[in-house]
N, CA, C and O atoms as a GROMACS GRO file, in nm:
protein
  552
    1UNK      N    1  -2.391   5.258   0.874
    1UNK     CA    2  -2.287   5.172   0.821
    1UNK      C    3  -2.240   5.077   0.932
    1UNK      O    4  -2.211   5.103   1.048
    2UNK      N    5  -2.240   4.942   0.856
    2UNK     CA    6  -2.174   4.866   0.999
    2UNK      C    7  -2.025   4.888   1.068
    2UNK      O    8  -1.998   4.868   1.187
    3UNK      N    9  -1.940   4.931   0.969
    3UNK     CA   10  -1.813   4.921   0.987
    3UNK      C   11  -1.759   5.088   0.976
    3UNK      O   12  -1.745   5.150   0.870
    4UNK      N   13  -1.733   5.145   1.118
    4UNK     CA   14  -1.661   5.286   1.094
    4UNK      C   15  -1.461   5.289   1.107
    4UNK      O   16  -1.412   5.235   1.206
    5UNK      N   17  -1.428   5.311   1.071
    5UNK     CA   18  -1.241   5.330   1.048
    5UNK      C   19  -1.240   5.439   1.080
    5UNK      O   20  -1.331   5.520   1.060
    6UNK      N   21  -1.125   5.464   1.143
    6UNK     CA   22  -1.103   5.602   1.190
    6UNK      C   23  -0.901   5.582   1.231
    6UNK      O   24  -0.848   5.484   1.284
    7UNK      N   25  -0.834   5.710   1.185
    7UNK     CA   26  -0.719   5.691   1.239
    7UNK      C   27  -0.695   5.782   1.399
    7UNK      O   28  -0.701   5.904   1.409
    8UNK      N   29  -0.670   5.690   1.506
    8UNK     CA   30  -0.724   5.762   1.628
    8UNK      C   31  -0.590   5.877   1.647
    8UNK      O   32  -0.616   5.986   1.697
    9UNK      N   33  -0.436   5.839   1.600
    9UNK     CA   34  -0.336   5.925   1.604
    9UNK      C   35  -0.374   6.059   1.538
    9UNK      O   36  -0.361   6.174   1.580
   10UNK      N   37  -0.420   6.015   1.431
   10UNK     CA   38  -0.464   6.134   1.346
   10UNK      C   39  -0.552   6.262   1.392
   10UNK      O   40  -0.542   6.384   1.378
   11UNK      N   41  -0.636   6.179   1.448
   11UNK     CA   42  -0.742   6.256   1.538
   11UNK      C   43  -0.704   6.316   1.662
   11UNK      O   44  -0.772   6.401   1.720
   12UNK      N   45  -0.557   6.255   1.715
   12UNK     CA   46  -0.541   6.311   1.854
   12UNK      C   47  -0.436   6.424   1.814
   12UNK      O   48  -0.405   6.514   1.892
   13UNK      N   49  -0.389   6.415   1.699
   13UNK     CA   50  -0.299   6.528   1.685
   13UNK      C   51  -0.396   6.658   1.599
   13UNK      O   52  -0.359   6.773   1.622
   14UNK      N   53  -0.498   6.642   1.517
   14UNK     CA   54  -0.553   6.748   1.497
   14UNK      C   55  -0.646   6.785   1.599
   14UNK      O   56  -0.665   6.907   1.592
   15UNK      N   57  -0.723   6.722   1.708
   15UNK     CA   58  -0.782   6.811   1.792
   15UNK      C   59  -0.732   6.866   1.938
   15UNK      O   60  -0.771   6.951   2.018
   16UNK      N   61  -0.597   6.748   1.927
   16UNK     CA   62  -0.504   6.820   2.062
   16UNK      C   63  -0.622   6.834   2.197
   16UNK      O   64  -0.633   6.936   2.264
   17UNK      N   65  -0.695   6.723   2.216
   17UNK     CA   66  -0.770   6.733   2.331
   17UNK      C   67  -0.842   6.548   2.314
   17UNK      O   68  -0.839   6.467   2.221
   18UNK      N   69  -0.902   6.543   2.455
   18UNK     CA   70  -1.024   6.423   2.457
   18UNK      C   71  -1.083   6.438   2.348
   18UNK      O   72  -1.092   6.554   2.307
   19UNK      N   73  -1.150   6.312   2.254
   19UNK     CA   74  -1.236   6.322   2.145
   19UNK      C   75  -1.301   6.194   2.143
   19UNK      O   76  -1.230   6.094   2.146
   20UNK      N   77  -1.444   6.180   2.138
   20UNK     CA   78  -1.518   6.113   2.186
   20UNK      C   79  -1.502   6.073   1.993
   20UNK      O   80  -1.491   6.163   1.910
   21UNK      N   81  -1.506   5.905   1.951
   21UNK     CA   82  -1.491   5.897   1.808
   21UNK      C   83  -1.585   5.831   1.765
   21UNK      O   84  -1.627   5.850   1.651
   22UNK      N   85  -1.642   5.731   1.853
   22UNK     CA   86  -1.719   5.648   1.851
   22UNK      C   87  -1.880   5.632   1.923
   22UNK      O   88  -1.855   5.584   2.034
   23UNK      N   89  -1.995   5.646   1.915
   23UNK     CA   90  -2.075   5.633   2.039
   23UNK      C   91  -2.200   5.584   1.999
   23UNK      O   92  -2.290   5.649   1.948
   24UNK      N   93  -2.200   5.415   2.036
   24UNK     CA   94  -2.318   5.367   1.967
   24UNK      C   95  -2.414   5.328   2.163
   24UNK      O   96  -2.387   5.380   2.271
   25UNK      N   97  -2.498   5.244   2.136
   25UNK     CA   98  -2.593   5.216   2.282
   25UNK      C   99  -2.509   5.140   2.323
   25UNK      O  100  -2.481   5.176   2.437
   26UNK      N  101  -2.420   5.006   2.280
   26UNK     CA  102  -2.348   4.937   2.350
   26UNK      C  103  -2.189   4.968   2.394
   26UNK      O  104  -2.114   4.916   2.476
   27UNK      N  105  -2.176   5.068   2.307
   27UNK     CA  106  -1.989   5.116   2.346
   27UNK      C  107  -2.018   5.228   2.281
   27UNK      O  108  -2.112   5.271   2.213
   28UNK      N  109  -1.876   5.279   2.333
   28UNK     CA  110  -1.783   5.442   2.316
   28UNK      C  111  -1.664   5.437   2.303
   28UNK      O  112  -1.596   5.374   2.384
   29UNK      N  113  -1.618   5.492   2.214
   29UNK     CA  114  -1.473   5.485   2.262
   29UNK      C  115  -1.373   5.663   2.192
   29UNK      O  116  -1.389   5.713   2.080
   30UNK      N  117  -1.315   5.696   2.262
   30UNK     CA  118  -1.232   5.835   2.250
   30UNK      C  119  -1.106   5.802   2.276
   30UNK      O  120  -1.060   5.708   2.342
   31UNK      N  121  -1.034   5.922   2.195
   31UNK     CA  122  -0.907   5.927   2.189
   31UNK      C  123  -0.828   6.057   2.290
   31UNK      O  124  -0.817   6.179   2.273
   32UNK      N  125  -0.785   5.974   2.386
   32UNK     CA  126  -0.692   6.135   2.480
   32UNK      C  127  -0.582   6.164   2.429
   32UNK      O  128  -0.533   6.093   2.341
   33UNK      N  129  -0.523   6.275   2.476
   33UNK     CA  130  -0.433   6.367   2.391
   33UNK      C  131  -0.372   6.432   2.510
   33UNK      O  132  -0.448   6.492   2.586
   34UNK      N  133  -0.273   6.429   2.532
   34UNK     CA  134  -0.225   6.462   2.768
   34UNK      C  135  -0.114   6.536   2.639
   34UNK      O  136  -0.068   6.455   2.558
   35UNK      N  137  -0.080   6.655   2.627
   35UNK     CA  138   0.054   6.670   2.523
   35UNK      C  139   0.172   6.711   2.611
   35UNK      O  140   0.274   6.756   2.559
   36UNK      N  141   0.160   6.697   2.725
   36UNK     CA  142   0.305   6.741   2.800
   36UNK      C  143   0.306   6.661   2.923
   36UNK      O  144   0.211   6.637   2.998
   37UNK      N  145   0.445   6.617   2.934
   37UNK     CA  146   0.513   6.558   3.010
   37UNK      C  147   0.430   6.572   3.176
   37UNK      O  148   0.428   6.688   3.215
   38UNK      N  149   0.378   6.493   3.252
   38UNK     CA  150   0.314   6.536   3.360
   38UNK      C  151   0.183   6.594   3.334
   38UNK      O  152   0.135   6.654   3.430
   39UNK      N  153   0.124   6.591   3.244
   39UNK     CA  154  -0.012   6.607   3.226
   39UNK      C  155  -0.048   6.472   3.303
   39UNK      O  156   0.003   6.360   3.302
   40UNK      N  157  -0.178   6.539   3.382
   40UNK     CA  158  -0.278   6.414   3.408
   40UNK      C  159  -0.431   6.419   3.491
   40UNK      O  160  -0.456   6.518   3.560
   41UNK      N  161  -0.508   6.334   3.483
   41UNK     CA  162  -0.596   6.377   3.540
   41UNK      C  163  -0.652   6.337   3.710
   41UNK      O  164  -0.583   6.244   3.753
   42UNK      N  165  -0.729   6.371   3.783
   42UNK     CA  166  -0.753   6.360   3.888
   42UNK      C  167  -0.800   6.175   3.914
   42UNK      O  168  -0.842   6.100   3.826
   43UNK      N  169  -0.780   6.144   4.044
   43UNK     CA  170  -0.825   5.976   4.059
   43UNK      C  171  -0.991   6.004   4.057
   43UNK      O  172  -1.070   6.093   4.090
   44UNK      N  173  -0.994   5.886   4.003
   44UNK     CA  174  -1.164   5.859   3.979
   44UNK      C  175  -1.227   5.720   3.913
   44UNK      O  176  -1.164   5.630   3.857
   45UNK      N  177  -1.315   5.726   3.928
   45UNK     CA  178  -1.348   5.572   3.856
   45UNK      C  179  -1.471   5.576   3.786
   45UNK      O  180  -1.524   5.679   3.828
   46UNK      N  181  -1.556   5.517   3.696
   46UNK     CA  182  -1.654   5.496   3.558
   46UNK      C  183  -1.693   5.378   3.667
   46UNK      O  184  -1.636   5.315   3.756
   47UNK      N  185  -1.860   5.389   3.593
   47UNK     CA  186  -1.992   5.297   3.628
   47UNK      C  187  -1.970   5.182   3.527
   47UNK      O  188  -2.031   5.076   3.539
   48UNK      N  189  -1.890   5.203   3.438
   48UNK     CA  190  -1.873   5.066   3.327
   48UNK      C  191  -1.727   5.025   3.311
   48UNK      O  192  -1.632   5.104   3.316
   49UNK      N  193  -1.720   4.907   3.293
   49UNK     CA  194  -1.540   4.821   3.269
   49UNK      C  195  -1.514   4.945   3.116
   49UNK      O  196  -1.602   4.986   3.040
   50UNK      N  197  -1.382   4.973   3.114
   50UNK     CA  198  -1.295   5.040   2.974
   50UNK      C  199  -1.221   4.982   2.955
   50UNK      O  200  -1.234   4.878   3.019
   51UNK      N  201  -1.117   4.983   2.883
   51UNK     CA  202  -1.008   4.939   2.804
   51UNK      C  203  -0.936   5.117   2.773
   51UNK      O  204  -0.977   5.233   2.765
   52UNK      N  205  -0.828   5.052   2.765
   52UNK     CA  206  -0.728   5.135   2.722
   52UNK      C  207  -0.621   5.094   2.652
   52UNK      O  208  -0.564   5.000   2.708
   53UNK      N  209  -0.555   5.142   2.513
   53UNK     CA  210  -0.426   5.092   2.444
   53UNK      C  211  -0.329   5.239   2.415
   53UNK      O  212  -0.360   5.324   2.332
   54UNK      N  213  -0.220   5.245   2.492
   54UNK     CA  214  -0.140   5.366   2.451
   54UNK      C  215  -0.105   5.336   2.292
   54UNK      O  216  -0.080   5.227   2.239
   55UNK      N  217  -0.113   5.477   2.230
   55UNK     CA  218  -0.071   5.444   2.094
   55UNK      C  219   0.060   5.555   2.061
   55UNK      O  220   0.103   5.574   1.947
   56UNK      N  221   0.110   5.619   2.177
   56UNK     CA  222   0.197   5.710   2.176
   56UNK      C  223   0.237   5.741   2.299
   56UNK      O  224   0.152   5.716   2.383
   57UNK      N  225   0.345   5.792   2.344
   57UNK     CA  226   0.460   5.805   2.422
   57UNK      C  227   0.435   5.767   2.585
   57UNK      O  228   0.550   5.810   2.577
   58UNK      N  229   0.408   5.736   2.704
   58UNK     CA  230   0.405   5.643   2.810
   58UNK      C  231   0.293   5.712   2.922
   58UNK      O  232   0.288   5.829   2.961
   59UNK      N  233   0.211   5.605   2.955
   59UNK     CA  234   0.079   5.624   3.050
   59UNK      C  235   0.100   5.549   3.169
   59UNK      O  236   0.110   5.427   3.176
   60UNK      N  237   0.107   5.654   3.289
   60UNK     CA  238   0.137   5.585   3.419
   60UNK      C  239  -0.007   5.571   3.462
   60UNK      O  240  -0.086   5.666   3.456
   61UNK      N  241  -0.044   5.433   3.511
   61UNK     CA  242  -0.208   5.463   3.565
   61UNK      C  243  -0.186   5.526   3.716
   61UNK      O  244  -0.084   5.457   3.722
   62UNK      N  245  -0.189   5.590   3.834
   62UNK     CA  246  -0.149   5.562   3.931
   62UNK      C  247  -0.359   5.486   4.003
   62UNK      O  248  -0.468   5.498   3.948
   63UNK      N  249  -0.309   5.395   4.182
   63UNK     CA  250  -0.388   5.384   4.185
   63UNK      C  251  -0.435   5.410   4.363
   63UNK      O  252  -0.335   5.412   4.434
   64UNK      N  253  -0.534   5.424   4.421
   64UNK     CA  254  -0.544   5.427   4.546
   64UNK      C  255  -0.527   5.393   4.640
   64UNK      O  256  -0.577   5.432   4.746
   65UNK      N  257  -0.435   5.295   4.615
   65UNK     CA  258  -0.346   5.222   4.716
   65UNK      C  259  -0.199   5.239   4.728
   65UNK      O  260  -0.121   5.208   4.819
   66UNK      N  261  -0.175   5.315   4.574
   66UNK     CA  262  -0.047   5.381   4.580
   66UNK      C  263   0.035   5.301   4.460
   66UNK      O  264   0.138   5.333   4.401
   67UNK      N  265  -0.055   5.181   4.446
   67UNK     CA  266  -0.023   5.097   4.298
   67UNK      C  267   0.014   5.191   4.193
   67UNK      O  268  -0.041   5.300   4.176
   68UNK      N  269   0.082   5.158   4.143
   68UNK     CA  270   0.088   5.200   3.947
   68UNK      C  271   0.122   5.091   3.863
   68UNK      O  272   0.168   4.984   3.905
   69UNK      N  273   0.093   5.122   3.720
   69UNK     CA  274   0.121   5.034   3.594
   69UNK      C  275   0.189   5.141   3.515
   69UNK      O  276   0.166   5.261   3.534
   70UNK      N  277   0.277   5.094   3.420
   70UNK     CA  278   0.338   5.199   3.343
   70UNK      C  279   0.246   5.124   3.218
   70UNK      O  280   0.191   5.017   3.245
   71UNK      N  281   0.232   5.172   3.102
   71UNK     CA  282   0.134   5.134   2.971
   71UNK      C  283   0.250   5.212   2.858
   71UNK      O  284   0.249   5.330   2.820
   72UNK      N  285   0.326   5.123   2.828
   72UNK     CA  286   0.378   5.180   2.666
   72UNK      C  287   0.330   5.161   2.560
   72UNK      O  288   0.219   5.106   2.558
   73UNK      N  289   0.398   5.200   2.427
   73UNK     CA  290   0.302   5.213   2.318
   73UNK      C  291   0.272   5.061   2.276
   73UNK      O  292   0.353   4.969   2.266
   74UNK      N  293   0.155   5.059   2.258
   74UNK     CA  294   0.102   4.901   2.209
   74UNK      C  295   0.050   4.869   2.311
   74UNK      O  296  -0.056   4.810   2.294
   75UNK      N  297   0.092   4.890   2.453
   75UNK     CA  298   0.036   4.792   2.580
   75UNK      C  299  -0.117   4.852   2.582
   75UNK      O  300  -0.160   4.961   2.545
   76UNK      N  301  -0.195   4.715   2.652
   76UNK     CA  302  -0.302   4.787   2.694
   76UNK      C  303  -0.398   4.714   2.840
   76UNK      O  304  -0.412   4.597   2.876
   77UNK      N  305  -0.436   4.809   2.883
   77UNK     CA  306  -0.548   4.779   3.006
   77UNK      C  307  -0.661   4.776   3.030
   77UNK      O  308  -0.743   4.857   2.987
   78UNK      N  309  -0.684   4.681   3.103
   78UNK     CA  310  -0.871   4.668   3.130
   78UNK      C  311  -0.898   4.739   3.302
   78UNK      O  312  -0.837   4.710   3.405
   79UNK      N  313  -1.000   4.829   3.286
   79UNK     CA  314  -1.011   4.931   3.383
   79UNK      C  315  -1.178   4.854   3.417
   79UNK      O  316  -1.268   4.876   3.336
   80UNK      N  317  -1.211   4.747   3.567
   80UNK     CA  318  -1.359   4.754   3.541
   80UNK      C  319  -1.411   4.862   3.618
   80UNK      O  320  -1.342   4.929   3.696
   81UNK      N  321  -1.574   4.885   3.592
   81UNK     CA  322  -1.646   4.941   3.622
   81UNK      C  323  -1.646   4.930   3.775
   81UNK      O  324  -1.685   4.827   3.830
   82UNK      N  325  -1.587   5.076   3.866
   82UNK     CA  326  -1.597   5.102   3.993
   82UNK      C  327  -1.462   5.115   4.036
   82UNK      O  328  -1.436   5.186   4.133
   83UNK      N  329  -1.362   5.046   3.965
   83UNK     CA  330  -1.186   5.083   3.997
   83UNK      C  331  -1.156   5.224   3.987
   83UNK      O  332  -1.208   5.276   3.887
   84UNK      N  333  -1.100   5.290   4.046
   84UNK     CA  334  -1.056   5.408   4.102
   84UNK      C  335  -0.894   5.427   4.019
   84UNK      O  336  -0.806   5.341   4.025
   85UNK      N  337  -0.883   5.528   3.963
   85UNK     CA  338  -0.754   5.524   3.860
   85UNK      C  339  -0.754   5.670   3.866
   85UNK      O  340  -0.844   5.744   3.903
   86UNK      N  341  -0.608   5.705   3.813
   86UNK     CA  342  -0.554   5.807   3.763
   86UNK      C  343  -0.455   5.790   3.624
   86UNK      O  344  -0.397   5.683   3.604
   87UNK      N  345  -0.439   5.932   3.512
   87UNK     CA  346  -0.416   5.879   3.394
   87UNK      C  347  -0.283   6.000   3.417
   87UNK      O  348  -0.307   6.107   3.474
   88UNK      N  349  -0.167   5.972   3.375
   88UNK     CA  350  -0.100   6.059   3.396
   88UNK      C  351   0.054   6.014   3.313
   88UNK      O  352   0.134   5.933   3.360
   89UNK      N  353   0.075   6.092   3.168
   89UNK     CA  354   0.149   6.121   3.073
   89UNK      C  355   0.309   6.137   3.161
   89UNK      O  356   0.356   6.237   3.216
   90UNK      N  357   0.356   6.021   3.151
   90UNK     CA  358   0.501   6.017   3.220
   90UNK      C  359   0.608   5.975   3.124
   90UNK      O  360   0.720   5.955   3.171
   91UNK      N  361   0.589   5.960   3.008
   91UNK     CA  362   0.679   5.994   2.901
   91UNK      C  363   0.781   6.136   2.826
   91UNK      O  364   0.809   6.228   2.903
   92UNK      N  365   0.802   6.140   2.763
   92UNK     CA  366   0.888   6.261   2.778
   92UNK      C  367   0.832   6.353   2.618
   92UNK      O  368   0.895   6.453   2.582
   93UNK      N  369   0.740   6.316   2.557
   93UNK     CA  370   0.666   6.374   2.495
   93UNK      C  371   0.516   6.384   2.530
   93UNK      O  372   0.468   6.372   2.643
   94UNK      N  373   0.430   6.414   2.380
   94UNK     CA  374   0.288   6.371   2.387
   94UNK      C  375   0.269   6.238   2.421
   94UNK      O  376   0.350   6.145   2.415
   95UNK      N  377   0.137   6.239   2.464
   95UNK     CA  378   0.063   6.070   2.526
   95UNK      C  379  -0.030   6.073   2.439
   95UNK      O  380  -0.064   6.190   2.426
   96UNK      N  381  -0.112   5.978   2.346
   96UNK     CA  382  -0.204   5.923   2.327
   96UNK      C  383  -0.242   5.830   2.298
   96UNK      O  384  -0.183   5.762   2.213
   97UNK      N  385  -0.377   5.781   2.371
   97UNK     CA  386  -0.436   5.647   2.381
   97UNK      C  387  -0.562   5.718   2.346
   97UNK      O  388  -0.602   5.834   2.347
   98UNK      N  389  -0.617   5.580   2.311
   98UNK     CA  390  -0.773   5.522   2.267
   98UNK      C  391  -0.799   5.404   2.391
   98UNK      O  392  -0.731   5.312   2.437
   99UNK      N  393  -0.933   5.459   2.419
   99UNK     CA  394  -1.028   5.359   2.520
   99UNK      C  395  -1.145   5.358   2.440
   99UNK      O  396  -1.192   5.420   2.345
  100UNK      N  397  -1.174   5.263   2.518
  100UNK     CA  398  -1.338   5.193   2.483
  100UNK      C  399  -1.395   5.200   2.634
  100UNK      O  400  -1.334   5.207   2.741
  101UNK      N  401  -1.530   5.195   2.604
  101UNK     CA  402  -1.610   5.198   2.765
  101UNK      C  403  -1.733   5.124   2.689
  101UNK      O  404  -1.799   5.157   2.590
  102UNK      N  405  -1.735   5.007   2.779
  102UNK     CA  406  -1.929   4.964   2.789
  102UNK      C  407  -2.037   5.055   2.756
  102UNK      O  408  -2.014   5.172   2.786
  103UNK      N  409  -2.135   5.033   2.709
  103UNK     CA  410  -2.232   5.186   2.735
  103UNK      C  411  -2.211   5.334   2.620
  103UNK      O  412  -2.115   5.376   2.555
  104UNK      N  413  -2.309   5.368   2.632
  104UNK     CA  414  -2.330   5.461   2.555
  104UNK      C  415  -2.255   5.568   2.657
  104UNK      O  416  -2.241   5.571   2.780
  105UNK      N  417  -2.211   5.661   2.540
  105UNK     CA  418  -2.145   5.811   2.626
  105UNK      C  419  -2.235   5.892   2.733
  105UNK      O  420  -2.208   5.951   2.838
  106UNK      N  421  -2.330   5.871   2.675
  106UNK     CA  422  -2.480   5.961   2.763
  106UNK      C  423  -2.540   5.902   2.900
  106UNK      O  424  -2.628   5.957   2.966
  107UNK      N  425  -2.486   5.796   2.926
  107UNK     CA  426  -2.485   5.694   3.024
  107UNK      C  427  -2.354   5.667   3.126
  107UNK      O  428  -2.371   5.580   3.212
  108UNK      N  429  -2.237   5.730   3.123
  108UNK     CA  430  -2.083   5.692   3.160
  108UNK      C  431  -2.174   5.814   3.272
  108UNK      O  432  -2.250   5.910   3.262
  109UNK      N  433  -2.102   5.730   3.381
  109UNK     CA  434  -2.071   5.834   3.541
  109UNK      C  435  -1.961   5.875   3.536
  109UNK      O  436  -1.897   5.806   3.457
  110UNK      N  437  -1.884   5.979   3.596
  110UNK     CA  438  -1.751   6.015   3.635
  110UNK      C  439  -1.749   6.032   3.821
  110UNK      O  440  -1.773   6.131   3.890
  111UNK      N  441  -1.712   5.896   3.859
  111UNK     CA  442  -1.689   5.906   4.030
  111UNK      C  443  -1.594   5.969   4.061
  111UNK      O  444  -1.484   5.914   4.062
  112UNK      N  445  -1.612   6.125   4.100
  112UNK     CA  446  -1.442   6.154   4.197
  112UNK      C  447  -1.404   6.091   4.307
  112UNK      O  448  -1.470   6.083   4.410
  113UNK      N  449  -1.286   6.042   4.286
  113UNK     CA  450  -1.242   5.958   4.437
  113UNK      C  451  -1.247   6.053   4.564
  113UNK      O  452  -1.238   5.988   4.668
  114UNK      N  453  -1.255   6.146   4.578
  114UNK     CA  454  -1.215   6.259   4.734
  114UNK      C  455  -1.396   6.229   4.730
  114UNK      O  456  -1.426   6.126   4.792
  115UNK      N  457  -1.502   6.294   4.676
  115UNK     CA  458  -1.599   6.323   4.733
  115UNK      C  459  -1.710   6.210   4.666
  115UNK      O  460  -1.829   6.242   4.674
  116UNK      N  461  -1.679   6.095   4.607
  116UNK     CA  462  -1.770   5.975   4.596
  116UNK      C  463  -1.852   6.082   4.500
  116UNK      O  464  -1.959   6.022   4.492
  117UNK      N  465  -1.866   6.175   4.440
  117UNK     CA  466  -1.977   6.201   4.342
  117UNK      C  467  -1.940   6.188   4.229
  117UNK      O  468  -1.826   6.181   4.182
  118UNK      N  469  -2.090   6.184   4.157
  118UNK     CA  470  -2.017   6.197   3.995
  118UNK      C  471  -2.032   6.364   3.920
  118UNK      O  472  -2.118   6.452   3.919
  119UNK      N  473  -1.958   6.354   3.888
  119UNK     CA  474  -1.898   6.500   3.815
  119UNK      C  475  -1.924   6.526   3.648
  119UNK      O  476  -1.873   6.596   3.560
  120UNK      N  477  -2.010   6.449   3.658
  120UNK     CA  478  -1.963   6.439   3.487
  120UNK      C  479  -2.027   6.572   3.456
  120UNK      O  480  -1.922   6.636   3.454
  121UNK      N  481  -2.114   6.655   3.433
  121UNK     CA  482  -2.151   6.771   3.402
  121UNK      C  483  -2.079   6.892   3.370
  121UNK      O  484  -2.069   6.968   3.273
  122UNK      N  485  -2.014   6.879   3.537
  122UNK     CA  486  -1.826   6.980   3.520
  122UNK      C  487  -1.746   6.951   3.417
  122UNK      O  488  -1.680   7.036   3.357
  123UNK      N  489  -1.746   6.816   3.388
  123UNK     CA  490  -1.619   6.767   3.303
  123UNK      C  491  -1.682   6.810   3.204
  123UNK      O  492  -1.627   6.909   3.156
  124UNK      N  493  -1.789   6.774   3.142
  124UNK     CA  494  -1.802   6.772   2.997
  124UNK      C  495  -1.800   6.893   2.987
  124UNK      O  496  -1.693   6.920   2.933
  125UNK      N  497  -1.877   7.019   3.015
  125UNK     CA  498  -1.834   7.127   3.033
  125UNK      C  499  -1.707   7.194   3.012
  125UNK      O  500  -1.725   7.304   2.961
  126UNK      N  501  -1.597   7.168   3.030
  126UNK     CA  502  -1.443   7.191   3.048
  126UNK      C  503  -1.404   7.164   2.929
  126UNK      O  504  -1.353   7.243   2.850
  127UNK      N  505  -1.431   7.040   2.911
  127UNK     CA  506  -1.402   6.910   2.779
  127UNK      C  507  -1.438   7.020   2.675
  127UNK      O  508  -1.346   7.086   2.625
  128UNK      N  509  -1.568   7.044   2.641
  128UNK     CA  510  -1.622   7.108   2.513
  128UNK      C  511  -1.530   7.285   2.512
  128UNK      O  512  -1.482   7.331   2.408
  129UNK      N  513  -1.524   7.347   2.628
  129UNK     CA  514  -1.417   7.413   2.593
  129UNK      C  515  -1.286   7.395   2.575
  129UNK      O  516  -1.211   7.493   2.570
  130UNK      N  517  -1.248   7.290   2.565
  130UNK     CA  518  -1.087   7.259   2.524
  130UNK      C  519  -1.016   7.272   2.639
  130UNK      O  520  -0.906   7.327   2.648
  131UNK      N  521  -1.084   7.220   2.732
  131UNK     CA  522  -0.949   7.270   2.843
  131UNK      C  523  -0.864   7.132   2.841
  131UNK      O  524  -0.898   7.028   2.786
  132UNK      N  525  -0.740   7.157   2.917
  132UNK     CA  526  -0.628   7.035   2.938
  132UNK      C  527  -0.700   6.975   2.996
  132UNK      O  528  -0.780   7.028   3.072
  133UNK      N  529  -0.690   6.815   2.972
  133UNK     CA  530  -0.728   6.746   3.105
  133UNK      C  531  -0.683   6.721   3.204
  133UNK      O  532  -0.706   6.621   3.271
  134UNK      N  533  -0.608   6.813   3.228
  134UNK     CA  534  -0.526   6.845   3.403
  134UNK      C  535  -0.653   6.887   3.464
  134UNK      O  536  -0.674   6.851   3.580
  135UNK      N  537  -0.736   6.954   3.405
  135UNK     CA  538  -0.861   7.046   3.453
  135UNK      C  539  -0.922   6.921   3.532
  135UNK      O  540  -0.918   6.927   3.655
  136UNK      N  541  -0.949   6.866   3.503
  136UNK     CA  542  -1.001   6.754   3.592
  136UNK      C  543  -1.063   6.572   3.559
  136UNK      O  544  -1.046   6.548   3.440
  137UNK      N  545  -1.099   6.500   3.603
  137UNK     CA  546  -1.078   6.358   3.539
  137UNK      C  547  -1.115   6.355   3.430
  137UNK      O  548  -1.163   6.462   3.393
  138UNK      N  549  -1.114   6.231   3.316
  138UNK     CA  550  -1.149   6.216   3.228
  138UNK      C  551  -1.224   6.098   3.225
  138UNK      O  552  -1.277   6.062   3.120
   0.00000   0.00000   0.00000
């Protein structure tokens, strides 16, 4: 089908975790779900530019220079490919946003900022058991 709809709130409150919604060869895009105050994940950075739009309660990016952006509901950000970020739920409820990433899902690196590798194996791992994504980047 050319055209998929999906309600991403909907989706972040019944699976209460990361949910990958979308994943064709040219894009991806998932919905995070941080549900408590100070949830967040480790600094790191993607092999492809993302986007991000909070669609629920406030996303601090922090960044490696000590930068931050606050992201309220509606706002949104362009993350490119190799920027170093952290995602971290500084609102006083649940957080959720929807991103998009370049690239197919099967193709996304996960760079940890401390040791320059990519991790993605660990993560997805974690991910498919439901862990918080405090567990580690997203």
């Amino acid at each position: 089908m050319a055209i998929e709809i999906i309600n991403p709130i909907e989706i972040a409150l019944k699976t209460k975790k990361r949910t990958v919604v979308m994943n064709t060869r040219k894009l991806h895009s998932w919905v995070h779900y941080y549900p408590d105050p100070g949830d967040h994940d480790e600094m790191h950075c993607h092999n492809e530019d993302q986007t991000f739009i909070c669609l629920d309660g406030e996303c601090t990016m922090h960044f490696p220079d000590g930068g931050k952006a606050v992201l309220g509901v509606g706002m949104a950000a362009l993350i490119t490919g190799g920027s170093f970020y952290k995602l971290e739920n500084s609102g006083s409820g649940p957080m959720i946003m929807m991103a998009a990433r370049s690239g197919s899902q099967e193709n996304v690196m996960i760079i940890d900022h401390a040791t320059r590798k990519d991790i993605r194996g660990v993560k997805q791992k974690r991910f498919a058991k439901g862990e918080s994504p405090t567990a580690d980047p997203s």
